[in-house]
C-alpha positions, 0 to 999 in steps of 0.5 A, spaced: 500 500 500 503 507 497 502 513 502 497 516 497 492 509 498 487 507 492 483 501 495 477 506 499 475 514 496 478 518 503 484 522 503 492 519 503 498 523 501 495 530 498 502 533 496 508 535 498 509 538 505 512 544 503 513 546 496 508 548 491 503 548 499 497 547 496 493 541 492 494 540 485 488 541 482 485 536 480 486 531 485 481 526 486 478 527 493 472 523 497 465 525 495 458 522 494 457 518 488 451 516 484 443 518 484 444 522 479 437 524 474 439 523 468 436 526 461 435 524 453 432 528 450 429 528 443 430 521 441 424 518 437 419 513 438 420 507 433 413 502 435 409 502 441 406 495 442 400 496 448 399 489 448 406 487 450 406 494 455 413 496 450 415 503 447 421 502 442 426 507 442 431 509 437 438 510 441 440 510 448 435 511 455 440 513 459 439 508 467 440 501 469 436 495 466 430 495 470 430 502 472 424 507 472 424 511 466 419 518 465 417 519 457 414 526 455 413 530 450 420 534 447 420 541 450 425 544 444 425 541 437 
């Protein structure tokens, strides 16, 4: 295990003791993570097949599998 530790996001060696006497920017320091609402915009309805309870849609939806999605109508075009 080095000084500046890996394993866990809490803080190890930041930088030097006396010169340049500040953190570099940058550094990667402890923080909350995760529980972010994503957003998609303008992508296209492909097929709705009601009796399957499915919307099919062209590209990407953000989120994990399983996960709620919210579809409205676009707000810019």
């Amino acid at each position: 295990m080095t000084h500046g530790g890996h394993s866990k996001r809490r803080i190890g060696g930041i930088g030097a003791r006396d010169l340049p006497g500040w953190v570099d920017k940058g550094k990667r320091m402890p923080g909350h993570m995760g529980a972010v609402n994503r957003k998609a915009r303008n992508l296209v309805v492909v097929q709705v097949r009601g009796e399957e309870n499915l919307l099919l849609v062209a590209g990407s939806v953000p989120g994990p599998k399983g996960g709620v999605v919210i579809i409205r109508k676009a707000l810019k075009k």
